[in-house]
C-alpha positions, 0 to 999 in steps of 0.5 A, a space after each residue: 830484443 834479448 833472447 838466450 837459447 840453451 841447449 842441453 840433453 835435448 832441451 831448450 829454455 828461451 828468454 825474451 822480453 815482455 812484449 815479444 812473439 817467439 816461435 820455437 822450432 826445434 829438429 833432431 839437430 837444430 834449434 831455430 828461434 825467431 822472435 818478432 819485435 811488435 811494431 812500436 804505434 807513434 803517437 802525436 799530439 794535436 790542439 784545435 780552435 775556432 774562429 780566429 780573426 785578427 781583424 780588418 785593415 785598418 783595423 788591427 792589433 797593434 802586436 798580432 803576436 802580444 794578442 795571441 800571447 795569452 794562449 800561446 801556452 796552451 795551443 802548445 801540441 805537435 800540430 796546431 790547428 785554427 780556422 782562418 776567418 778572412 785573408 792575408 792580402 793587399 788586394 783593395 777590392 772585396 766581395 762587397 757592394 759599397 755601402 753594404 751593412 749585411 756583407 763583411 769582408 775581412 783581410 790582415 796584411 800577409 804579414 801577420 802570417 809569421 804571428 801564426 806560426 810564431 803562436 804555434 800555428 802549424 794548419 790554417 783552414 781556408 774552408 770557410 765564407 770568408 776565403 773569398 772576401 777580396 777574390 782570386 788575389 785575395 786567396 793567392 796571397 794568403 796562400 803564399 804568406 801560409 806557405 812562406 812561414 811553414 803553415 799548411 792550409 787546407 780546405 780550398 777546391 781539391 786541396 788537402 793538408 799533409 803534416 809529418 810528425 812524430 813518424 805519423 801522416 796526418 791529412 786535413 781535408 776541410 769542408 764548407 757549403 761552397 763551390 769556392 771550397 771543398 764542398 759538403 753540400 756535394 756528398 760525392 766530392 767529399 766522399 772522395 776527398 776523404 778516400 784520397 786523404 786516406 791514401 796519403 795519410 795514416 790519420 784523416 781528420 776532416 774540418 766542416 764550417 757549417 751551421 747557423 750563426 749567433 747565439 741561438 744557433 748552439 744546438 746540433 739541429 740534425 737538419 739543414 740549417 741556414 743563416 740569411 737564406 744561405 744552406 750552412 748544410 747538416 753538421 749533423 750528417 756530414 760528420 757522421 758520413 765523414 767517420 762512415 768514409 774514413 775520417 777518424 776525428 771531425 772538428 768544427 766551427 762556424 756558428 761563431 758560438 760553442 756546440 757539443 761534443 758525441 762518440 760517433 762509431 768510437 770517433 770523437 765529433 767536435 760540433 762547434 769550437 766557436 770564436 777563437 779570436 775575434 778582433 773587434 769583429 764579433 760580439 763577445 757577450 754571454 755564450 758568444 764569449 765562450 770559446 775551447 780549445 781541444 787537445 787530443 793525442 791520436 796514434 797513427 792508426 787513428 785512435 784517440 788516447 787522451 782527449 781535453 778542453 781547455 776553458 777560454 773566454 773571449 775578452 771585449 774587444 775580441 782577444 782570447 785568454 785562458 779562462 779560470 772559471 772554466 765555465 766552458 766545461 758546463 756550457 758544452 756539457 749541457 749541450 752535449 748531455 741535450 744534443 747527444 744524450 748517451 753518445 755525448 762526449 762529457 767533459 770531467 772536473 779536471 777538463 778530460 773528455 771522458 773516452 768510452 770503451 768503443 773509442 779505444 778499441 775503434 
């Protein structure tokens, strides 16, 4: 920083930059100047979706990287973020009984990792209920093909992702209602996870899979809500508390259909991004063929800058593209408008996320 002390007759004129802080001490014989630089406040860019399933051995995609080509574009951000609805494995034996009809277990082979990260993948949650489907090698081997291409996971027992960039730590502690994940249905658990992600990461952003399935299951019920006599747990509750604990951004899928967006505390709340992709595997008719994906630039001390969504439907047969109707905007506007009413996160003709005062100064 430029600064010019000129002393003459006893008097002293200083020059600084806009920006600076300057103390001026002057003394019979001495002038001393001090001027401090603020620290700059890096920021970073982050995209993050749903569901994603590239389907089920043997039944995949032809090219896992052509899928994910139409929205390749779009995902780009510092830090891109997806939920991984199933393994990357060999293993041949599932959590399945034979013949089931009500079980679904989904694997892809450990190689489709590299088409993640060559979309631009850089965290993958495993907090979810299909971590699991082909049991401890199941899991030690998406594991591996995660770590083998770069891509951080998150979300199984005690684990929390860490990603540098642009100068920021970020951490990823991402929850669902099972003891084979971290667990949100244990609100002691997860309040220390999300200490801990605190002491290792300047920004927390936490991750629930939570919530009843199907199209029905759009609305933000405030409750506990179950799916086959299963507790999904309370989106609701588990993401306030994880903003009272210290998260600074809540993101969340699971329902397999879009939800609505609040300002809790001045931090923004995504209740559902819905499917993402869904190879062969989930219906894509009406709302369920709605799906977003949100952008948001962060600075390091966990602030929201910017905040966006971009439209996408989800084709039959399961595959993402960017949608030109934008008929994503409507849906979750009215949602959120009906679920959150004057904290609800809208978003404005252009796709920005309209950021309120107590954002900014959270």
């Amino acid at each position: 920083m430029l600064f010019v002390v000129l002393a003459s007759g006893g008097s002293t004129y200083v020059f600084t930059r806009p920006g600076t802080t300057t103390t001026t001490t002057t003394t019979s014989t001495t002038v001393r100047v001090t001027t401090t630089t603020p620290v700059p406040n890096p920021s970073f860019t982050l995209s993050a979706v749903g569901d994603t399933d590239l389907g089920d051995t043997p039944q995949l995609p032809a090219d896992p990287v052509a899928y994910f080509a139409p929205v390749k574009a779009a995902l780009a951000a510092d830090i891109v973020f997806g939920n991984l609805e199933g393994t990357m494995t060999t293993a041949t034996t599932s959590k399945c009984g034979a013949g089931s009809t009500e079980c679904y277990a989904f694997k892809v082979p450990p190689s489709f990792a590299q088409a993640y990260r060559a979309t631009g993948f850089t965290v993958l949650n495993s907090a979810n209920n299909h971590s699991y489907d082909f049991g401890a090698q199941g899991e030690a081997d998406t594991s591996a093909a995660l770590k083998a291409v770069g891509i951080v996971q998150a979300g199984l027992p005690g684990q929390i992702g860490i990603v540098q960039t642009q100068g920021v730590s970020v951490a990823f502690v991402d929850f669902a209602p099972y003891a084979l994940t971290n667990n949100m249905l244990d609100d002691t658990q997860a309040a220390q996870l999300i200490a801990q992600a605190k002491r290792e990461a300047k920004v927390v952003v936490v991750y629930m899979h939570s919530g009843a399935e199907g199209a029905t299951a759009d609305h933000v019920t405030r409750a506990s809500e179950y799916y086959y006599g299963e507790n999904r747990g309370n989106p609701y509750a588990f993401a306030h508390a994880a903003i009272d604990d210290g998260a600074n951004l809540v993101i969340a899928s699971g329902p397999h259909v879009l939800r609505g967006m609040e300002w809790y505390k001045g931090h923004l709340i995504a209740y559902s991004l819905g499917d993402f992709t869904n190879y062969d595997a989930f219906a894509t008719v009406g709302d369920l063929s709605l799906s977003a994906i949100l952008h948001v630039t962060m600075t390091s001390h966990g602030e929201v800058t910017t905040a966006s969504v971009t439209p996408i439907a989800i084709r039959p047969g399961g595959q993402a593209v960017v949608d030109p109707t934008h008929a994503t905007w409507g849906f979750m506007n009215q949602l959120s408008t009906e679920d959150f009413a004057a904290s609800a996160a809208l978003i404005g003709p252009s796709g920005q996320i309209a950021i309120p005062s107590a954002a900014k100064a959270a």
